[in-house]
N, C-alpha and C positions, 0 to 999 in steps of 0.2 A: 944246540943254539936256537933260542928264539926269533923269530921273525916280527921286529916292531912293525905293525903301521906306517904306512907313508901317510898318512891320510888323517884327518878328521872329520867325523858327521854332526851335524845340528839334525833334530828332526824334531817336526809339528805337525799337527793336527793339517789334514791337508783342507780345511774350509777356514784356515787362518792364515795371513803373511807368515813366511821366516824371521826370528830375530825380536818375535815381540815379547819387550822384556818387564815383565810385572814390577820389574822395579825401579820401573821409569815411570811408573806414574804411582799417586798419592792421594790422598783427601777423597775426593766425588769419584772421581776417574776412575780408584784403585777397586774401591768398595763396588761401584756398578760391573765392574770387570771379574772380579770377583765370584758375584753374586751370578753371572751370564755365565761361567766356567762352571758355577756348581748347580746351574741347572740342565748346563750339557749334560753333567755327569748323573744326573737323576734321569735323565731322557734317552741318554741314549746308554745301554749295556757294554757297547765293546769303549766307550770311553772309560780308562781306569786310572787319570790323575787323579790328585789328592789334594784338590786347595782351602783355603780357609783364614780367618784371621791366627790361628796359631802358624797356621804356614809360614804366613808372611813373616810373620814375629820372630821364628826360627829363620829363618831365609836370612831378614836383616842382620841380626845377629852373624850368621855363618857369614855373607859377603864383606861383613866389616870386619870380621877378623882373620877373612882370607887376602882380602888387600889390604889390611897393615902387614902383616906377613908378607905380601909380596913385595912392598913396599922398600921394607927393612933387608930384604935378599937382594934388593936392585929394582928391582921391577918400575918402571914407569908407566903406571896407568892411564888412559885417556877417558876413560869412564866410570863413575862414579861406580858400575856394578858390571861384570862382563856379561858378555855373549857364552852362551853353554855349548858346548860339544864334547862327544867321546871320543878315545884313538879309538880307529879303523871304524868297526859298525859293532852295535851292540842290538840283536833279535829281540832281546829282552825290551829294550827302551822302545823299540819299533813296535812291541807289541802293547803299548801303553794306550793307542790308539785306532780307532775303529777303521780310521785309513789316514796311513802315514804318508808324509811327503819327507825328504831331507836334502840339504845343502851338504856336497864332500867338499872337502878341501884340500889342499896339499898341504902336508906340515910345512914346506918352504914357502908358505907364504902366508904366514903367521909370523908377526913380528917380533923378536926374542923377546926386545925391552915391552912389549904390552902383551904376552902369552905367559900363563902358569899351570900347572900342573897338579891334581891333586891323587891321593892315591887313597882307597878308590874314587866313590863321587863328594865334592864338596861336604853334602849335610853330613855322611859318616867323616869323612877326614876332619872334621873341624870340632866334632864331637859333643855337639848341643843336645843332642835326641833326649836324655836323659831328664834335663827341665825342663823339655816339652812332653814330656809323659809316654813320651819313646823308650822302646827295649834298650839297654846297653849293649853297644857293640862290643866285640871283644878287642882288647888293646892290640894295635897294630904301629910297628914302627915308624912306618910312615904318617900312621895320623898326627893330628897337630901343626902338620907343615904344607908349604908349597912351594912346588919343586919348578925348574925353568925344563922349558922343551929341551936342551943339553942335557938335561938328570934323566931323560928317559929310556937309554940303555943303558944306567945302573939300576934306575927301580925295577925296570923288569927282567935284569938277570938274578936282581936279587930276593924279586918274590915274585917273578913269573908276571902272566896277564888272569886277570880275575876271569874266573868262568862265566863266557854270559850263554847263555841260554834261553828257548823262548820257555813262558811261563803259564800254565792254559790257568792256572786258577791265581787272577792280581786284586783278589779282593783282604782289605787291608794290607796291601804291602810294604805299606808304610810302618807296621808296628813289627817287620818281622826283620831282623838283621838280612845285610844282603852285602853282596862285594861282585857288580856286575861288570862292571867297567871303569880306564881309567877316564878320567873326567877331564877335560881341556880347558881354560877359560879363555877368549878372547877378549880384554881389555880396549880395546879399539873400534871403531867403526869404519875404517879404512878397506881390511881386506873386505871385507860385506858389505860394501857403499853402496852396488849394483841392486841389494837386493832388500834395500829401507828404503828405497823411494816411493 
């Protein structure tokens, strides 16, 4: 028997707030923010995200068809794009940053109707990589959908918890298929209100 997660984590960059979400902002905002994120990543080595205007463009895409999909399941969103986190912790995502900070949470307090679930992260489950010049991933049954915090002791008796692992070499990880964690979204700014001021 599997042991889910009580838990979920957000983690950032620890010389940035929690919770800051690129796709709350647009026009000037997006592009200066942007452009600041990709000369961290020229400056500094152990930073290893991946941003860019195709990012975004993918990103768009994946959040808009992961909240009509939630939509259609029931879901009642309060935000136009959620808040990201994984169940339990993932080493791998922690290791994306030259020093991490993260927000846990308790799964009871995530709100059903504004929480969805993807299996594994968003950009593979939604399955865009492919017309963004990304590897294809290999078909999984759970991709294509999003699942409510309730589906989470069927997904994971039914395909386990994805290996996460730390990773010493994240350069282009972007273009290499991965299945590290399940992905959370929070839909709301209620549970996090303490920590967007």
């Amino acid at each position: 028997m599997i042991t889910i997660p009580d838990f979920a984590t957000h983690y950032y960059p620890a010389e940035d707030r929690p919770f800051q979400n690129l796709s709350d902002l647009s026009g000037t905002q997006l592009s200066t923010q942007i452009e600041k994120l990709m000369l961290r990543k020229r400056s500094d080595p152990g930073y290893h995200r991946v941003f860019g205007p195709k990012y975004m463009a993918m990103r768009a895409k994946t959040e808009t068809k992961m909240r009509d999909l939630f939509c259609v399941g029931g879901g009642v969103p309060e935000r136009h794009a959620p808040h990201y986190f994984v169940l339990g912790e993932s080493t791998w995502f922690e290791g994306l940053y030259s020093e991490c900070r993260s927000v846990k949470l308790p799964l009871d307090a995530f709100p059903d109707a504004a929480t969805s679930v993807t299996y594994p992260d968003s950009f593979v489950a939604m399955r865009y990589g492919e017309e963004f010049g990304l590897p294809s991933e290999p078909v999984h049954p759970a991709h294509n959908q999003v699942f409510k915090l309730a589906d989470l002791p069927r997904l994971v008796q039914e395909y386990g918890l994805p290996c996460d692992s730390s990773q010493s070499n994240y350069a282009n990880y972007h273009t290499r298929t991965f299945e590290k964690y399940i992905e959370i979204q929070l839909w709301s700014d209620n549970p996090v209100a303490k920590y967007l001021i």
